[in-house]
Steps between C-alpha positions, in 0.01 A plus 500: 500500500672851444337618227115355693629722800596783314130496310323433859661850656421650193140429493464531872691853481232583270182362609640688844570836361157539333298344759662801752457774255161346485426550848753856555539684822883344672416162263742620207803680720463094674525324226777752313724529762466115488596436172784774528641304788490214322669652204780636746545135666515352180607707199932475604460119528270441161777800315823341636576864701826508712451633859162426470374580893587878367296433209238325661454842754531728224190339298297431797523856559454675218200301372374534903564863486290564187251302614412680814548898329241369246301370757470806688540761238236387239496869342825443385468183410865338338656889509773378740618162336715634281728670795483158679616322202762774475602475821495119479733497193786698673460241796535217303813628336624626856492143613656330244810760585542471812571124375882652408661454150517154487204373536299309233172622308432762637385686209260212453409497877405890481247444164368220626423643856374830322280228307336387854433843593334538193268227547470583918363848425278372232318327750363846614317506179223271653452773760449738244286296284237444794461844562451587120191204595321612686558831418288469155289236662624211339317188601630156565454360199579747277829543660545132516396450093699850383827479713499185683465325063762692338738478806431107478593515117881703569568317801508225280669559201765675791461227700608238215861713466541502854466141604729437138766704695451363813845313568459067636603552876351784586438581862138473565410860659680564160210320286211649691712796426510502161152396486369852681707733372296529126190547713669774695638650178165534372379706740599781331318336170178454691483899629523563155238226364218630791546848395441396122225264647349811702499726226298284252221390710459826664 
């Protein structure tokens, strides 16, 4: 039942994303701040973080964040991500301090929240791909059969790793964690893949 659960968000995650850069306009920023959101809830619990309501704030908001400046900066596209993730990085470390000397993991609680963030501003990458769309006028199906295929093919090989990782009692906004945070990762992978698309049927 975990591992169905975790393949279900997965597939949903990604049969979502495409569908709303499909469609464009507020669509992507909907479904992107959704999936970060979801990576925020669930990425502490899935990663065994300490102190994870921190955590789960500092995700949300990051991934949320980038979301919404790629939303309404299209120009610029992912220019700002790397100052969120910069930003996000020192947080991540801040709050494991502020835990005093004592306190257990927290080097492990810091990579592995820096890990979420990762994945949370990712998710703006589905923004970014829908623009590049309809940009160079890239219909349905082509987008579906150029992106939406090889997408399918690495969420699946990543897919397999994750759910071999996944631990036995995980919580379940944990599992539908882990099952959306490849597809938010590749949104990064699918700007890339519909600029390559664009370029050879122009």
């Amino acid at each position: 039942m975990t591992y169905a659960r975790i393949i279900v968000a997965a597939l949903v995650a990604l049969v979502l994303a495409l569908t709303a850069a499909l469609v464009g306009s507020w669509a992507p920023l909907v479904v992107s701040v959704g999936m970060a959101v979801m990576i925020g809830v669930g990425w502490p619990a899935a990663a065994g973080i300490r102190a994870r309501r921190r955590h789960n704030v500092l995700i949300a908001v990051a991934g949320t964040l980038a979301c919404v400046l790629v939303q309404l900066y299209p120009s610029q596209r992912l220019v700002w991500l790397p100052a969120i993730i910069g930003v996000s990085f020192m947080a991540a470390c801040a709050a494991e301090l502020v835990r005093g000397e004592g306190a257990t993991y927290r080097l492990e609680s810091a990579l592995a929240s820096v890990t979420g963030v990762l994945a949370a501003v990712a998710a703006s990458g589905w923004i970014a791909f829908s623009g590049v769309a309809h940009e160079q006028d890239l219909s349905g199906w082509l987008t579906v059969a150029g992106v939406g295929a090889p997408l399918t093919a690495i969420l699946v090989v990543a897919g397999a790793r994750v759910i071999s990782a996944a631990p036995p009692n995980l919580p379940r906004r944990g599992m539908i964690t882990l099952g959306v945070t490849p597809v938010a990762l590749l949104g990064m992978v699918a700007v890339f893949t519909g600029q390559v698309l664009a370029s050879v049927v122009a």
